[in-house]
GUFIVO-327001 format. One record per residue: residue number from 1; residue in one letter; x, y, z of N, C-alpha, C, O, CB in turn. Coordinates in steps of 0.1 Angstrom, whole numbers, m for minus. Glycine has a CB too. Layout:
# GUFIVO-327001
 seq type   n.x   n.y   n.z  ca.x  ca.y  ca.z   c.x   c.y   c.z   o.x   o.y   o.z  cb.x  cb.y  cb.z
 NUM    A     X     Y     Z     X     Y     Z     X     Y     Z     X     Y     Z     X     Y     Z
...
***
This chain:
# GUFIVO-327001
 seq type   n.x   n.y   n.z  ca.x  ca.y  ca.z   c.x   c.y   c.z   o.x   o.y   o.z  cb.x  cb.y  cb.z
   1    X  1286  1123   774  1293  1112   771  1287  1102   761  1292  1091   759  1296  1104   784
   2    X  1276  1107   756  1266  1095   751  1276  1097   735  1283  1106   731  1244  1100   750
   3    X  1273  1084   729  1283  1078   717  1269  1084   705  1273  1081   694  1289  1055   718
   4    X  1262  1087   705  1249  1094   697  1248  1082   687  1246  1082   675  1252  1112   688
   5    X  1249  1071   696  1245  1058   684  1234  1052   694  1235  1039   692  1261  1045   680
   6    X  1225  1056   702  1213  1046   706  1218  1046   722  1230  1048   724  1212  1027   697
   7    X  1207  1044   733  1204  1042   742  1206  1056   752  1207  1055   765  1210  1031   743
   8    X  1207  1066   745  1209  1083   752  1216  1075   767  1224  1065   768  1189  1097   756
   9    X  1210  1083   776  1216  1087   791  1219  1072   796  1229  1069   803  1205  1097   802
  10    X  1209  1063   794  1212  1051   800  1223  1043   794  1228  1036   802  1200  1044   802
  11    X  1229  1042   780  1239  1038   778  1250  1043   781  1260  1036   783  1239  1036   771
  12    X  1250  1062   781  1265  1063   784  1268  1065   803  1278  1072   807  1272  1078   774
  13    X  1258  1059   811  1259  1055   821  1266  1042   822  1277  1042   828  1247  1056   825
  14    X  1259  1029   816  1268  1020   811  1277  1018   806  1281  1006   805  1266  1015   807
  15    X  1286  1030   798  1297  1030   794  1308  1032   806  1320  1030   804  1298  1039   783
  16    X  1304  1035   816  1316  1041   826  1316  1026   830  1328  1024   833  1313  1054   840
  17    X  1310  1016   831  1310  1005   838  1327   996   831  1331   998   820  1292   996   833
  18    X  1332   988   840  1341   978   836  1340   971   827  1330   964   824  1343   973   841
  19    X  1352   970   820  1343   959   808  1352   949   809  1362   950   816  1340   964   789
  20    X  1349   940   803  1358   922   806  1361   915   790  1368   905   786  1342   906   817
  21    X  1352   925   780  1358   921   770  1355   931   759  1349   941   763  1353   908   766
  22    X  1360   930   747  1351   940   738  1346   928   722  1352   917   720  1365   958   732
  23    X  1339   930   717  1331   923   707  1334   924   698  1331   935   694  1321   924   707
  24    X  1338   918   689  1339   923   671  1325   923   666  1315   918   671  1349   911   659
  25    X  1326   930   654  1312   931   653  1306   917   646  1294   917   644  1308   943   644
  26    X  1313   908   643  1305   893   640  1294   887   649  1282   883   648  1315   883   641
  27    X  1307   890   663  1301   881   676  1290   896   681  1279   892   687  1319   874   692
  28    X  1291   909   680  1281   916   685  1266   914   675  1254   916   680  1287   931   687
  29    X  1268   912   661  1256   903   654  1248   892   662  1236   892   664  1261   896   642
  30    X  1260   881   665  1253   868   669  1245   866   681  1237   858   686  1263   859   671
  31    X  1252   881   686  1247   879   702  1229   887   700  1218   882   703  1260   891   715
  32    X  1231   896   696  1219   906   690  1210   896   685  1198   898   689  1223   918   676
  33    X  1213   886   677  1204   879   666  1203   863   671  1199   853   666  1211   880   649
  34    X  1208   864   682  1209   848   689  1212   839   681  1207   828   682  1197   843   695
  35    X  1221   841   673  1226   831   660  1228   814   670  1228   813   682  1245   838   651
  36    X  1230   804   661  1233   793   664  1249   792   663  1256   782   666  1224   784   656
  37    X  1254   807   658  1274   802   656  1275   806   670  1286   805   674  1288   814   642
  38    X  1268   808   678  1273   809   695  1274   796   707  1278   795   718  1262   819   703
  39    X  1267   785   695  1268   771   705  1284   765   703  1286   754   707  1255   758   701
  40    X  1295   773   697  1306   770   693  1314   780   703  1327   779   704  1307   770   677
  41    X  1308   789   710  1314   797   722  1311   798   734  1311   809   740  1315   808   720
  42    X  1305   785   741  1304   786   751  1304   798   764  1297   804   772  1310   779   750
  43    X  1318   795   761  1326   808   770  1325   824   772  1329   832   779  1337   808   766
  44    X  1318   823   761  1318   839   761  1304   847   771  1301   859   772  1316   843   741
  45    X  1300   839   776  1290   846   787  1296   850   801  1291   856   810  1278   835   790
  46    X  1311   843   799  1319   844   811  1327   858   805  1338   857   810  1329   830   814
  47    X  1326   865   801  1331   873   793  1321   888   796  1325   899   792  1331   865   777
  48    X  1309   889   801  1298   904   803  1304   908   815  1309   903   825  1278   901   805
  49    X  1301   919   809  1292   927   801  1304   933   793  1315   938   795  1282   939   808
  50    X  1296   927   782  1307   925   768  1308   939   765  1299   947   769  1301   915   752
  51    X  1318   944   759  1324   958   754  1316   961   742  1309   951   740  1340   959   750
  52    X  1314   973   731  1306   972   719  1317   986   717  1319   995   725  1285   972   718
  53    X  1324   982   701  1329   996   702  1321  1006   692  1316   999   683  1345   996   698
  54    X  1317  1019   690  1314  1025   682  1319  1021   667  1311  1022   658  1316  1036   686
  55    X  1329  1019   664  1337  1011   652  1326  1000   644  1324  1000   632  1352  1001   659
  56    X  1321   992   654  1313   982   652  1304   988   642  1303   985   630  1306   979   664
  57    X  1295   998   649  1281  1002   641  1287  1010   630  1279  1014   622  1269  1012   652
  58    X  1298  1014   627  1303  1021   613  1308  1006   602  1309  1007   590  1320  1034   617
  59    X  1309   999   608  1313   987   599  1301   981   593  1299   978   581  1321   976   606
  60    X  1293   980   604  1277   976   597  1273   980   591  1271   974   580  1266   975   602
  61    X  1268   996   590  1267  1005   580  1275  1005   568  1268  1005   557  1269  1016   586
  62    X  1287  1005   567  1291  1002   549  1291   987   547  1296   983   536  1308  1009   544
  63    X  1288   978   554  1286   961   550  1271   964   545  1266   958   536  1287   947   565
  64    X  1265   975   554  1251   977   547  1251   986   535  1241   985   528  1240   982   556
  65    X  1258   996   532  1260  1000   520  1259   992   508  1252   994   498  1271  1005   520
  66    X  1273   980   510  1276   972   497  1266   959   492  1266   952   482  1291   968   499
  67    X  1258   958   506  1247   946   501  1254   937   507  1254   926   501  1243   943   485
  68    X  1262   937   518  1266   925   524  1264   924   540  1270   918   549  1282   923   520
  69    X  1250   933   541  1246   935   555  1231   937   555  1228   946   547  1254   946   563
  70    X  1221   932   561  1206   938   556  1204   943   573  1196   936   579  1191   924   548
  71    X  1207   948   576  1201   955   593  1203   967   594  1213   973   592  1209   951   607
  72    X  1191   973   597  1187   989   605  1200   995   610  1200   997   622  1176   988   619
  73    X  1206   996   606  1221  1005   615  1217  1013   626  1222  1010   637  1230  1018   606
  74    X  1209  1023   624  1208  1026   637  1199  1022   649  1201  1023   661  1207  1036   635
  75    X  1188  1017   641  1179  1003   652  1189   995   657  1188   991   669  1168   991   643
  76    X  1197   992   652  1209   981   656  1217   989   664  1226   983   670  1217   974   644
  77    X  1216   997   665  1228  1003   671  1219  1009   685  1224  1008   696  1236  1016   659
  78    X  1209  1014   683  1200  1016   699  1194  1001   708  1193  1000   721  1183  1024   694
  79    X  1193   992   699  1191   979   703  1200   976   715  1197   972   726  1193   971   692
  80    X  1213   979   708  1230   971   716  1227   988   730  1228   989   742  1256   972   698
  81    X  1224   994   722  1225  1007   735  1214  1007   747  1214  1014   758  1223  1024   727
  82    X  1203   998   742  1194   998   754  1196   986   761  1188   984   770  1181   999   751
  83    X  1206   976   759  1205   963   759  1217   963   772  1229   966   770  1207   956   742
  84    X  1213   957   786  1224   960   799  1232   948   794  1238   943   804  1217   960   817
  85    X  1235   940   783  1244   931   788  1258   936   779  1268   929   779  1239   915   787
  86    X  1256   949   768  1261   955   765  1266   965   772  1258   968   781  1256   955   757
  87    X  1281   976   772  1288   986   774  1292   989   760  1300   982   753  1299   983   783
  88    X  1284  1002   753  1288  1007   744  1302  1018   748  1298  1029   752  1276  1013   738
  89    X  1318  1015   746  1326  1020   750  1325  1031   739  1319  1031   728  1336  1011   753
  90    X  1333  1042   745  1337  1054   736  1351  1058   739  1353  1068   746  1326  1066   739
  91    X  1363  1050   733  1374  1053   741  1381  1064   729  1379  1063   717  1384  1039   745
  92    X  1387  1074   735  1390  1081   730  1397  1083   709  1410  1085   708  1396  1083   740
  93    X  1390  1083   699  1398  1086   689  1413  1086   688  1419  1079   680  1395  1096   687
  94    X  1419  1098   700  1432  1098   695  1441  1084   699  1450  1080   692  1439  1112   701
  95    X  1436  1079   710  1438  1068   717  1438  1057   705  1448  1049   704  1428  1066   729
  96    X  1430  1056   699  1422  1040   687  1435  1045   674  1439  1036   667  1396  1044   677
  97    X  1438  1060   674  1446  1058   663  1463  1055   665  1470  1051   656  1443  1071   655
  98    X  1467  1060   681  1478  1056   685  1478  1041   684  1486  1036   677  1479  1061   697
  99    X  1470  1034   691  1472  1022   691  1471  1010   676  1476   999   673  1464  1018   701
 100    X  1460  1020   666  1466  1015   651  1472  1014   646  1474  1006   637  1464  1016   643
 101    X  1480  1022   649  1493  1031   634  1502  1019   633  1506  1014   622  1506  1049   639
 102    X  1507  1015   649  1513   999   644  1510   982   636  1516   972   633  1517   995   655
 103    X  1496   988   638  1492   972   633  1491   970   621  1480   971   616  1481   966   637
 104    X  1507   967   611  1507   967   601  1503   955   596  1502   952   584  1517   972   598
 105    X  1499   944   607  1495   930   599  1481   930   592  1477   919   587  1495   917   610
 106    X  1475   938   592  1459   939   583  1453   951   575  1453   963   580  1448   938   593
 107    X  1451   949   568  1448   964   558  1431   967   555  1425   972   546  1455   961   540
 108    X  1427   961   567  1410   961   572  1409   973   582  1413   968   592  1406   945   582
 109    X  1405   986   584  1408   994   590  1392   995   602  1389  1002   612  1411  1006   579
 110    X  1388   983   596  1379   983   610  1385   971   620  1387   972   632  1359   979   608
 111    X  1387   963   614  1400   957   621  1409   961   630  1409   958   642  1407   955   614
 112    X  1418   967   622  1424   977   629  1420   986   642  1427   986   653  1426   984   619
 113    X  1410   993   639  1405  1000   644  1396   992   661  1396   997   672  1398  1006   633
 114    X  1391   979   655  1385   972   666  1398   966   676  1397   965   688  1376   960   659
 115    X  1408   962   669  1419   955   677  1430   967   685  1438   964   694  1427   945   665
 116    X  1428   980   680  1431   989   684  1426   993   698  1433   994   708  1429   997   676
 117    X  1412   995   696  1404   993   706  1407   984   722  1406   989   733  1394   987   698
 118    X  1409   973   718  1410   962   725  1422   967   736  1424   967   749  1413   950   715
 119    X  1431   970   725  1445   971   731  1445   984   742  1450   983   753  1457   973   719
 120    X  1438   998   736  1436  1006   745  1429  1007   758  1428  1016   766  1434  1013   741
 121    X  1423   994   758  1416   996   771  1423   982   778  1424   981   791  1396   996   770
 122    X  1427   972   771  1438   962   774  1420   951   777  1418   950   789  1454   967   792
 123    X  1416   949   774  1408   939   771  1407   927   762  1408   932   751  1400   944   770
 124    X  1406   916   761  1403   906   747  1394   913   741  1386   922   744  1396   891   748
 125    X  1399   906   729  1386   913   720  1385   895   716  1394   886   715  1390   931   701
 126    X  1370   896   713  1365   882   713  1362   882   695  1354   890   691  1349   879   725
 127    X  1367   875   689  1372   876   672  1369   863   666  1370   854   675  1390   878   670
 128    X  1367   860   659  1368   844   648  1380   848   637  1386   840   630  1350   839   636
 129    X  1382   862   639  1388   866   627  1401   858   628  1407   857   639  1389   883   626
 130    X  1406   852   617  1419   844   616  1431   853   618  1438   852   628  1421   836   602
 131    X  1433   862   609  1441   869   610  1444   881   624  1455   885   626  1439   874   599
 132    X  1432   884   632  1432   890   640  1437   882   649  1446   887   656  1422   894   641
 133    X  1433   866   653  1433   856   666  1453   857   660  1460   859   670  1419   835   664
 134    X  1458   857   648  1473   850   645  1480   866   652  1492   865   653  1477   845   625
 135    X  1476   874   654  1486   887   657  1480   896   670  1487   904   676  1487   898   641
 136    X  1468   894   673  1467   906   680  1471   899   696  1468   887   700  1451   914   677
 137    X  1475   908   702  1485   900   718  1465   902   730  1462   896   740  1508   919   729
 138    X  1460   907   726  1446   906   739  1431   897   731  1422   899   723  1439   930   744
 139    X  1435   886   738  1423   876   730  1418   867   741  1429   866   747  1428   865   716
 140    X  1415   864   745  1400   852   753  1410   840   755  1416   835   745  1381   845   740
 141    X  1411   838   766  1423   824   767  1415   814   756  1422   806   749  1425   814   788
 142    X  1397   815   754  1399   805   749  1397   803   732  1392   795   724  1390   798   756
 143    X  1407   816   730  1405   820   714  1421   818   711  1425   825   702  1397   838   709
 144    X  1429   812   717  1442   815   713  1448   798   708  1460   797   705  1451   824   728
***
């Protein structure tokens, strides 16, 4: 069951666990890097053990391709996998692409793909994204 993105047996032990939210990869940065844009979300600790989708660590990787990301992709990606306040989910492909094919409001396919996410497991996904917070129906009472 392991997602072969970091934390072998002990994360995809934690993947069977419940999850209460899933993370875009902004907020799974901030959390990783203890940024200061988290004293503007209070709430979101009420929210663990936060979801992480595989989607995530493929978005980092080409933000790190184009020079608009400087982090270890896959250190980053074992980091969130050893890390218990994370659930690296692995919900099924065919599942992420059923629930894309309708979301014609964004032409961001990790987007897509993250809010897809969300919807197949029926969780918030915890977003700043504008366009994500204006259309997608599963978000954080206190993101709406």
């Amino acid at each position: 069951m392991g997602v072969g993105v970091g934390g072998g047996r002990a994360a995809a032990a934690r993947g069977r666990r419940n999850l209460n939210s899933l993370l875009d990869t902004h907020f799974l940065i901030w959390v990783i890097e203890a940024s200061r844009r988290l004293e503007d979300h209070p709430w979101l600790g009420d929210y663990r053990p936060w979801g992480v989708s595989p989607v995530s660590f493929l978005e980092m990787k080409f933000l790190g391709e184009i020079g608009r990301l400087d982090l270890d992709g896959q250190g980053f990606a074992d980091r969130v996998g050893d890390d218990p306040r994370f659930v690296v989910d692995e919900a099924p492909l065919a599942a992420l692409v059923r629930h894309a094919l309708p979301l014609d409001w964004t032409r961001d396919p990790f987007d897509r793909l993250l809010a897809a996410h969300s919807a197949s497991r029926r969780v918030p996904l915890c977003t700043v994204d504008r366009t994500i917070r204006a259309n997608h129906r599963y978000l954080p009472e206190e993101m709406r």
